[in-house]
C-alpha positions in Angstrom: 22.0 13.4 -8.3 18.8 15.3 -8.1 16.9 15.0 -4.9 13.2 15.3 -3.4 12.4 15.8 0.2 15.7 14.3 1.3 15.6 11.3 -1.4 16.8 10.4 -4.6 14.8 12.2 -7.5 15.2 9.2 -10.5 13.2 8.6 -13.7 13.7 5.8 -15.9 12.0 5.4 -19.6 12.0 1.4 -19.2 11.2 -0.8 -16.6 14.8 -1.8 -17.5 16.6 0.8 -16.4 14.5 0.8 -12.7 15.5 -2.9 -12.5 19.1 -2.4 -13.1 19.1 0.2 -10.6 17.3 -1.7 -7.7 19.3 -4.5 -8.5 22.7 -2.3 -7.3 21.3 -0.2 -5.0 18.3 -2.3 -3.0 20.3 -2.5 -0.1 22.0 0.8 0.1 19.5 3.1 0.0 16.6 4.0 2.3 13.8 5.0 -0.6 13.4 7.1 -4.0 11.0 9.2 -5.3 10.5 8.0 -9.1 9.4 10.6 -11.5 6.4 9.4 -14.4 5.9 11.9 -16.8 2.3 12.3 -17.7 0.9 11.5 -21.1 0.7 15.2 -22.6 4.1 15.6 -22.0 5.3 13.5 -24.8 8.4 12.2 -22.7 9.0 8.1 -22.4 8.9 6.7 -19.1 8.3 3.6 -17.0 4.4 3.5 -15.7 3.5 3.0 -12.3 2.1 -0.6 -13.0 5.6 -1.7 -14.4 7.2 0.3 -11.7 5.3 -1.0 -8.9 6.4 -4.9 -10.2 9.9 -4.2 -10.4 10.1 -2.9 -6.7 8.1 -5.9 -5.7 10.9 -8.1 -7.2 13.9 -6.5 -5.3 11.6 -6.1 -1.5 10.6 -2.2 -2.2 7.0 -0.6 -1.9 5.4 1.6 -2.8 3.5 4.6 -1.1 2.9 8.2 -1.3 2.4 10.0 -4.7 2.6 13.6 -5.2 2.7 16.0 -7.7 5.9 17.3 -9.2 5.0 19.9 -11.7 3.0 20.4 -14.8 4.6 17.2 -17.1 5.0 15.4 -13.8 4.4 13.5 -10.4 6.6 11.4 -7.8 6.0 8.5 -6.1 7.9 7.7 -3.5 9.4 3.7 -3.0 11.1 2.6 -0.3 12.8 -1.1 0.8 9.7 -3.0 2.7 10.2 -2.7 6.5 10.1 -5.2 8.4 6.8 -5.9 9.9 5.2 -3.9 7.1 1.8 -5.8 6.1 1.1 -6.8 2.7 -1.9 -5.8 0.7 -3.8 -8.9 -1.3 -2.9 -7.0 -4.4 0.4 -6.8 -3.9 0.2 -10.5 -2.4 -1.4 -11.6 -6.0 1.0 -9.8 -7.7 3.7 -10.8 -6.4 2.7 -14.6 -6.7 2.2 -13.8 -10.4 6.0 -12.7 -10.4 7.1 -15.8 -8.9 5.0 -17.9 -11.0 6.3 -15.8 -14.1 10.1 -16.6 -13.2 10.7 -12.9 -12.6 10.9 -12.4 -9.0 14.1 -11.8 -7.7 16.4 -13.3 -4.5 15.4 -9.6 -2.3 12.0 -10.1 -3.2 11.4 -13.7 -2.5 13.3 -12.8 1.1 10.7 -10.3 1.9 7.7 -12.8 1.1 9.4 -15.2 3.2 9.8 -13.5 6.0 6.1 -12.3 5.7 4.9 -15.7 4.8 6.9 -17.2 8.2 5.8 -14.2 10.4 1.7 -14.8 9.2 1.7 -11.2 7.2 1.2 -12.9 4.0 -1.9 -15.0 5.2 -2.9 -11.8 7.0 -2.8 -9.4 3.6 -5.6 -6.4 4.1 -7.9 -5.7 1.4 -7.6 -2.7 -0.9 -10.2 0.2 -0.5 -12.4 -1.3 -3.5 -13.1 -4.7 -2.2 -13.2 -4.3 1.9 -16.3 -5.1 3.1 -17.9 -4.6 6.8 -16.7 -7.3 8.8 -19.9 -9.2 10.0 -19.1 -8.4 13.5 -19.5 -4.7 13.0 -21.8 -5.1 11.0 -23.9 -6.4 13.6 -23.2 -3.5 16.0 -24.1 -1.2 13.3 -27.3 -2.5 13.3 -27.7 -2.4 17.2 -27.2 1.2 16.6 -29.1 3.0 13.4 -27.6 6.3 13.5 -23.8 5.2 13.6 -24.7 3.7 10.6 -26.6 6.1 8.8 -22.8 8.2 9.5 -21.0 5.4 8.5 -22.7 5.1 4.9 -22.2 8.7 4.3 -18.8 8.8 4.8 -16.6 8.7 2.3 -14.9 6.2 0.9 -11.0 7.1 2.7 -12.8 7.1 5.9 -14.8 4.1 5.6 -11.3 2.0 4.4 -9.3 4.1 7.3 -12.5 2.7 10.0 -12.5 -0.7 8.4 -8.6 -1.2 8.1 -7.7 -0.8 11.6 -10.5 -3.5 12.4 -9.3 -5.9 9.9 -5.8 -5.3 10.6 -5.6 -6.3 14.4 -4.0 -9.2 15.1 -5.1 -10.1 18.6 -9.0 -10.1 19.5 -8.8 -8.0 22.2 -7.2 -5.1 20.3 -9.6 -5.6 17.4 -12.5 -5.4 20.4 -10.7 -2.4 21.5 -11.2 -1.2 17.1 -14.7 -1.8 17.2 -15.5 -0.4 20.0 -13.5 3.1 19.4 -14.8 2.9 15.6 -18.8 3.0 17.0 -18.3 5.5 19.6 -16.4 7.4 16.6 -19.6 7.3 14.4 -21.6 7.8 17.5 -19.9 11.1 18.0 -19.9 12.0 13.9 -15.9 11.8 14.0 -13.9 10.6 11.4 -10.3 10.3 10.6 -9.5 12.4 7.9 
């Protein structure tokens, strides 16, 4: 079997052949980079949107992409973990699938687990809809150049700030966010 970085190198023409794949190997395999052929190249393969569905329905996730080579890229999917949030995207998405009759037994674990541990009420926004929590926007105000910074930055380091405050659980540790975040902007740093 072809490999990438220490996984499973696979490409699949249908969402098919992905499905019957997860559905003997979810559980014995730590993650796969999945090959999708770019349009030029002329080659069939699964699309990222069907991809992303069918790891939904066996408990896999998506993450990094990366370029393969010039009819090529990878992205890499991996069985959820288990404390790993869940992104109202994937959230609606996978509610679609359930409601669709598609979603399958891993799947439905993995929101059930989330849903019982409060990740699924808790599911972060994606980059495109986050908005400035009122709370910091109100010290942002308080202070006029962090936020002449903060509007310049761009947009991964404006979700990067605004995901870490949005993503604590306790109020104490998302104190601890806004507070690091405005001293960050204070001092022109960034995280990327």
């Amino acid at each position: 079997m072809e490999t990438f970085n220490d996984l499973p190198l696979l490409s699949f023409e249908t969402p098919v052949g992905w499905a019957d794949w997860l559905a003997e190997h979810h559980q014995d395999q730590q993650g796969v980079w999945l090959r999708y052929y770019k349009k030029a190249s002329g080659k069939p393969t699964i699309v990222y949107a069907e991809a992303l569905e069918v790891a939904l329905c066996y408990g896999w996730i998506d993450s990094q992409a990366k370029s393969l080579d010039a009819e090529s890229y990878v992205q890499k999917y991996t069985p959820r973990r288990k404390r790993s949030p869940w992104s109202k995207i994937n959230r609606a998405k996978a509610e679609a699938l359930i409601a669709a009759g598609k979603m399958q037994a891993p799947g439905l674990q993995e929101i059930e687990a989330a849903r019982a541990d409060g990740r699924w009420a808790a599911a972060y926004d994606s980059p495109k809809s986050m908005s400035v929590p009122s709370d910091f926007q109100a010290l942002l105000d308080q202070h006029p150049e962090a936020l002449a910074f903060f509007e310049s930055l761009s947009q991964t380091n404006r979700y990067a700030l605004l995901y870490r405050i949005q993503a604590a659980k306790k109020p104490e540790t998302r104190q601890r966010w806004l507070d690091r975040s405005l001293a960050m902007l204070l001092n022109k740093e960034t995280f990327h």
